[in-house]
C-alpha positions, 0 to 999 in steps of 0.5 A: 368538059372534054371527057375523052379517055384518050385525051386524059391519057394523052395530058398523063403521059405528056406530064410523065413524058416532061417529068423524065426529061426534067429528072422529077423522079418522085413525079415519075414514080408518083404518075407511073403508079397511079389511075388517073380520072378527072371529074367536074367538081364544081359550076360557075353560071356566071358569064355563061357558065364556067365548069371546074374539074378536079384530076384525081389520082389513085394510087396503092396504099403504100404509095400515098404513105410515102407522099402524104407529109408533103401531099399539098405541095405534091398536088399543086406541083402536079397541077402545075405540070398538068396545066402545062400539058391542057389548052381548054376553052374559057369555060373550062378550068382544071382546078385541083388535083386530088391524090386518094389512096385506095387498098387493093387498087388495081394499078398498072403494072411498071412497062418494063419496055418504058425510058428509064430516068437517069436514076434508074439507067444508073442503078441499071449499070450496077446491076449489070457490073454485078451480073458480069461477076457473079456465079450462076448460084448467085444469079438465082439467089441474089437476082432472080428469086428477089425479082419472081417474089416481087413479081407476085410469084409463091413458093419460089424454091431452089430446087437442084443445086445441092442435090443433083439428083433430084433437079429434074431439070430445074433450077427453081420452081414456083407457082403463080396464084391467078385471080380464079384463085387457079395455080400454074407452076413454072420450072426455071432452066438457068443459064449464067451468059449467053445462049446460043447454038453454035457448034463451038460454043465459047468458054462461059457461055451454053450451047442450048443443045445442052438444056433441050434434055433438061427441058423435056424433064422438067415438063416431063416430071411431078414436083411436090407442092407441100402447100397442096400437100399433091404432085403437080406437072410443070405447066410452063418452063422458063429459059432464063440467062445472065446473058443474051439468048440469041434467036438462032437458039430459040429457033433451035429449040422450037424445031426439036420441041413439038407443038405443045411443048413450044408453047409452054416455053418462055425466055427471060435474058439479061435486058429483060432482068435487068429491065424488069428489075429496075423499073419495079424498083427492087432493092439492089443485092448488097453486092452490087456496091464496092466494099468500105475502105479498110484503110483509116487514116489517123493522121500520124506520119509514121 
């Protein structure tokens, strides 16, 4: 048998790489979601030996819901589809394809760097169709805090939109429970269009002069976690914007910000929202589609 990591790896992403180009959406999603092993199953002694392997998939609890009413016809499509991708010797034969749902399992998380499918660059343009219309407070509530909470983030709160005087800087604050059990917090500056660091700054867009002060408060000042029932530092500030962050205003913010405070800072633009909200398949806002017609039609002529 031909037990080489890199060679399952290497028929996993030709079969996903087939499956995009054909538009197999649910074979997509079903691989894109998965740890893939393969396993040899059964031996034949007849005419020098024959090894029969069987290609498993694990996939999340949720997943294998999702495909167990049609799971037969779903593993020999993806036997199929595998075969395609494997020249083996006569000795060899890939038989099965086992798809087993595992609590907790650990699956890769979705790149969002990956081709989209053409589903996907579809519900991509109505994103951001809704992102070119909407306010900065829509963009906090109706985008990014569905997208953070997604993401596994805890406590995602609103912090300063109502009460000013209280912002310190931040749009949002949240934290982050890693593995150790350990928490990181994180601020988030929000900015609707783009960033940038020119010395005229157009209508709409930010000038990141302007929230290098906001910056150093929100790294600078406690904010309350009530779970913890303590006051805890911003351990890293995220720059988000509706719009692209140009590199001139990166570079900007680097140079005035000391050593330790560059490291805890991170970007999050528009191609990286919109990204990161595709690929995870996140429910679009209600108000990304056009409302029903009010208009009805009864047929009279007057």
């Amino acid at each position: 048998m031909n037990d080489n990591l890199d060679f399952t790896r290497s028929m996993l992403q030709t079969a996903l790489e087939i499956a995009r180009e054909e538009n197999a959406d649910h074979i997509v999603k079903l691989l894109e979601h998965s740890e893939v092993t393969v396993e040899q199953t059964h031996y034949d002694n007849w005419n020098n030996g024959t090894y029969y392997f069987t290609i498993f998939l694990t996939v999340d609890v949720r997943t294998y819901v999702s495909v167990k009413k049609n799971l037969t016809e779903i593993e020999k499509e993806l036997l199929d589809r595998f075969s395609e991708t494997m020249r083996l010797s006569d000795s060899e034969i890939y038989n099965q394809v086992s798809i087993v749902p595992k609590a907790g399992a650990i699956i890769p998380e979705d790149n969002p760097h990956r081709p989209l499918s053409a589903a996907e660059v579809e519900r991509k343009e109505l994103l951001t169709g809704y992102l070119n219309k909407i306010s900065e407070d829509d963009l906090i509530g109706e985008v990014l805090m569905p997208l953070f909470r997604h993401l596994g983030f805890q406590r995602i709160t609103i912090a300063g939109h109502k009460d000013k005087a209280l912002e310190y800087g931040k749009d949002i604050w949240m934290k982050y429970v890693l593995p150790t059990q350990n928490i990181l917090y994180f601020g988030i500056q929000v900015k609707k269009d783009k960033l940038d660091s020119s010395g005229m700054t157009k209508t709409g867009n930010a000038n990141v002069a302007e929230i290098l002060n906001q910056i150093t408060m929100m790294l600078g000042y406690e904010i309350f976690d009530p779970e913890a029932s303590r006051r805890v530092l911003v351990d890293h500030a995220f720059i988000v914007a509706g719009g692209e962050i140009t590199k001139q205003a990166r570079n900007w913010l680097a140079a005035k910000l000391d050593a330790s405070k560059r490291s805890q800072i991170m970007f999050l633009e528009r191609e990286d929202i919109l990204n990161l909200f595709i690929v995870n398949n996140i429910p679009l806002p209600q108000g990304v589609y056009p409302p029903p017609s009010s208009s009805v039609d009864d047929g009279l002529p007057f």
